[in-house]
C-alpha positions as CSV (number, residue, x, y, z in Angstrom):
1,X,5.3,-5.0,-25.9
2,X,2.8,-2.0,-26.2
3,X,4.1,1.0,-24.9
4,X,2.4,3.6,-22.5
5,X,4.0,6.6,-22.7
6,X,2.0,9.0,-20.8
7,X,-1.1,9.6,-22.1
8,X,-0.5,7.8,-25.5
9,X,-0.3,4.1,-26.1
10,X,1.6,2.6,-28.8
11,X,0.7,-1.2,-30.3
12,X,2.8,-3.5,-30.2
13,X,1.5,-5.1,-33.5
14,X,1.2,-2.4,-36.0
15,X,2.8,0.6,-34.2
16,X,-0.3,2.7,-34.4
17,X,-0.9,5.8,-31.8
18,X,-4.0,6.1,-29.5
19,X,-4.3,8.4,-26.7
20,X,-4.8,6.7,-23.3
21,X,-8.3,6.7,-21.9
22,X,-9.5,5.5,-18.4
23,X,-11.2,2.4,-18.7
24,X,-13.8,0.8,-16.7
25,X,-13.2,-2.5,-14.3
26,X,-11.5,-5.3,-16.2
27,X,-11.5,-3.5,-19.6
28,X,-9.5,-3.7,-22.2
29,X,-8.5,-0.7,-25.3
30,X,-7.7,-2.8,-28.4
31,X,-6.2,-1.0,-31.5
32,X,-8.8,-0.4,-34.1
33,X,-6.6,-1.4,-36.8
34,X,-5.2,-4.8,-36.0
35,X,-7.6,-6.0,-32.8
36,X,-4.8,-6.6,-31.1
37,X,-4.8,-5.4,-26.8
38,X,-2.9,-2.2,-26.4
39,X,-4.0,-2.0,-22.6
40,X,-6.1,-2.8,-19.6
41,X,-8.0,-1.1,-17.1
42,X,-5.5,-0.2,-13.9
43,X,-4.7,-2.9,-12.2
44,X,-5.6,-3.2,-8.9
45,X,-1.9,-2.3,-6.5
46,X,-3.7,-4.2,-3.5
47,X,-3.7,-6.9,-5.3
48,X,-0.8,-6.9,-7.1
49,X,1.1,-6.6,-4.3
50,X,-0.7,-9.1,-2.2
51,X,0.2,-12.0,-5.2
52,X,4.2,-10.3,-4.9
53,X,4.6,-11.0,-1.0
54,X,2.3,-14.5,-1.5
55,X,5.6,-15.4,-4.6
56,X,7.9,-13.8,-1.9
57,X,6.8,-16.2,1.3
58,X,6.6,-19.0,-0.9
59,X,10.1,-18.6,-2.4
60,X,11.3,-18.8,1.2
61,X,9.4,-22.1,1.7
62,X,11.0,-23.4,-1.6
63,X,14.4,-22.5,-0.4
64,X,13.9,-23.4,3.2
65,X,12.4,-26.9,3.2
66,X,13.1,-29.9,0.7
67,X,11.0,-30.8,-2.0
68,X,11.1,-34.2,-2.0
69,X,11.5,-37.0,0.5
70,X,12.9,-40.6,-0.6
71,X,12.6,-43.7,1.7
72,X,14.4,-46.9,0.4
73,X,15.2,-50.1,1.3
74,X,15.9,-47.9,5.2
75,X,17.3,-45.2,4.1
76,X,15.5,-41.8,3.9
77,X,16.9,-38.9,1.5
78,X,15.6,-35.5,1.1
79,X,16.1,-33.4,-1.9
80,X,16.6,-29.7,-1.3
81,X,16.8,-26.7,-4.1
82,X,20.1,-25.7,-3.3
83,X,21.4,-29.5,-3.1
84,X,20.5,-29.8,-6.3
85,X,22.2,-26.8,-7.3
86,X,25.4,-28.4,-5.0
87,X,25.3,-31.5,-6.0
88,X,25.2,-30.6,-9.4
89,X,28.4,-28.7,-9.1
90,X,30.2,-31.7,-7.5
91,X,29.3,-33.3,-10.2
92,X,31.6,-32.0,-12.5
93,X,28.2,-30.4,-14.0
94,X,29.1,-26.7,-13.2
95,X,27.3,-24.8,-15.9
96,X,24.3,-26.4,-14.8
97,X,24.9,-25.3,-11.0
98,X,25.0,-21.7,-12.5
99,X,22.2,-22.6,-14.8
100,X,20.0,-23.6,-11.9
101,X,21.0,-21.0,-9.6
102,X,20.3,-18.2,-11.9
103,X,17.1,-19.3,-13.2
104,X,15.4,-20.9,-9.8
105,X,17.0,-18.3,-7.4
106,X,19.1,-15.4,-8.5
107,X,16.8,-14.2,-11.5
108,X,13.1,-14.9,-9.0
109,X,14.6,-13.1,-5.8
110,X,15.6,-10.0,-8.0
111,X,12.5,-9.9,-9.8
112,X,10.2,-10.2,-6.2
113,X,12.3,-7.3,-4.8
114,X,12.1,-5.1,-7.5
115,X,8.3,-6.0,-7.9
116,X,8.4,-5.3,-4.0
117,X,10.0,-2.1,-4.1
118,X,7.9,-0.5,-7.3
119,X,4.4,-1.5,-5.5
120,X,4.7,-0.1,-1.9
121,X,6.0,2.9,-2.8
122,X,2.9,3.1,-5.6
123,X,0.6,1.4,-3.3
124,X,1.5,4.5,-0.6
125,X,1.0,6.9,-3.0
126,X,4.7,7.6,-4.1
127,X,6.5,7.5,-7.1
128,X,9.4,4.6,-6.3
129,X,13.3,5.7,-6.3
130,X,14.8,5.2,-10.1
131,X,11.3,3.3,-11.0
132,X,12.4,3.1,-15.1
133,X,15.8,0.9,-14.2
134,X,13.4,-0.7,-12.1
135,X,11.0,-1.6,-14.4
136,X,13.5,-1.7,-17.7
137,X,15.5,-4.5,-15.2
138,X,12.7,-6.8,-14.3
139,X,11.6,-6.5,-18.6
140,X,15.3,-8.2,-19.3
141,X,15.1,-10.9,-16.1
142,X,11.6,-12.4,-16.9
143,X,12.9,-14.6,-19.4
144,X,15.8,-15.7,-17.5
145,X,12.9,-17.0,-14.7
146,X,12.4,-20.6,-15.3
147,X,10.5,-22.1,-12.3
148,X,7.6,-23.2,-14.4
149,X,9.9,-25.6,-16.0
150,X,11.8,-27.1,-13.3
151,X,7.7,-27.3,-11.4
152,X,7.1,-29.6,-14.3
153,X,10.6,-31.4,-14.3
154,X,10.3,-31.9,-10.4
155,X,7.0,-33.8,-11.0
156,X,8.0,-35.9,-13.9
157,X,10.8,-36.8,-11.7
158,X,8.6,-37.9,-8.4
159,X,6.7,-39.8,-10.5
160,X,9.5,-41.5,-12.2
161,X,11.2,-42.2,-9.0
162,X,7.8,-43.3,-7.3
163,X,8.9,-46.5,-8.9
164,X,12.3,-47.0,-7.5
165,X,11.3,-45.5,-3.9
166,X,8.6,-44.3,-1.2
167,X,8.5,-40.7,-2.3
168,X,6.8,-38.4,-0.6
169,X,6.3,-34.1,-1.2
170,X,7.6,-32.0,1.0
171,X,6.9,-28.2,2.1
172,X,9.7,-27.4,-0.7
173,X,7.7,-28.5,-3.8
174,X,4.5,-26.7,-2.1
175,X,6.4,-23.3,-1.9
176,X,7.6,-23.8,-5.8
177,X,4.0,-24.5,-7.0
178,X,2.9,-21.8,-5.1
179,X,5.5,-19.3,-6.6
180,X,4.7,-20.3,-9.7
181,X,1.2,-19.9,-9.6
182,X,2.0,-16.4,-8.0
183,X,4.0,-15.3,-11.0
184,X,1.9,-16.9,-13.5
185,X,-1.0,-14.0,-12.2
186,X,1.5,-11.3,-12.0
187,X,2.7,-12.3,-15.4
188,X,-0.9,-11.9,-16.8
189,X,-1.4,-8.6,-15.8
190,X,-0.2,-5.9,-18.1
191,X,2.6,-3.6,-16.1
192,X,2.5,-0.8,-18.7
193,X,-0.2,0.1,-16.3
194,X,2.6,0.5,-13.4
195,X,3.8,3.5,-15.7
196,X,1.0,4.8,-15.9
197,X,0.7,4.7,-12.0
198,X,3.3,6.5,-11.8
199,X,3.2,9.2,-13.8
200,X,0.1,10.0,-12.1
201,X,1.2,10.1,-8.7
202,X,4.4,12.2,-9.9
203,X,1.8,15.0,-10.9
């Protein structure tokens, strides 16, 4: 990851030094030795932070309403997020209850309130409380965030039951392709620029 330490920027590629210049809208500094990005222009907070509480309301929907809806022969079954996570455990499939749990819930509700509580305080104009655990924290949970891959798994599976049963989507698998999405963005844009922020606002 290239690393912004103040005013210098180190690459992530080749480990070489540049002092950190403003950069017009949508720019990008790459390293003169290897071509490789070292940073882009500030990112817009407003933004940021409007993409953070879209992931935020549409992690409630996921949780809130089921994903899925199964009519056969009479019967109608709908699939929630957390009876998958139950029903897992019930079936003597514990590790995968964690598994799910951690990676669909736990790991995306930490990450959206520490995204949540770094970017209002920035956005106000303050330097957030103990904003390097903050930051050092969501660096070790993004790659225990897996949503993108049960989005995909969810489909394969509608599609594979649309066979057996009526299926039809529910609010659930709306909120989870929303909050994917969502994350995706915030994923893209380069948070190294967050430290930056913030050393600015604590001078």
């Amino acid at each position: 990851m290239t690393m912004l330490v103040r005013s210098m920027a180190i690459c992530r590629y080749c480990d070489a030094v540049y002092r950190h210049v403003p950069l017009t809208s949508r720019g990008t500094a790459r390293c003169s030795t290897c071509d490789s990005p070292l940073y882009h222009a500030d990112a817009d907070l407003a933004a940021l932070l409007a993409l953070t509480i879209t992931a935020s309301v549409a992690f409630a929907v996921a949780n809130l309403f089921p994903l899925i809806t199964l009519n056969a022969q009479g019967r109608q079954t709908a699939a929630t997020l957390w009876g998958a996570i139950v029903s897992s455990y019930y079936q003597d499939l514990p590790l995968v209850a964690v598994a799910l749990a951690v990676t669909l819930i736990i790991t995306p509700l930490v990450e959206l309130g520490l995204l949540l509580w770094v970017l209002v305080p920035l956005y106000a104009g303050m330097r957030p409380p103990g904003f390097a655990l903050v930051m050092r924290t969501m660096h070790a949970l993004r790659p225990w965030r897996m949503v993108e891959v049960f989005l995909l798994g969810l489909i394969v599976a509608v599609v594979k039951l649309s066979g057996l049963a009526t299926t039809a989507p529910g609010w659930g698998l709306f909120g989870v392709a929303v909050m994917t999405l969502a994350l995706a963005a915030l994923a893209s844009y380069d948070r190294a620029v967050l430290w930056h922020r913030a050393d600015e606002v604590r001078r």
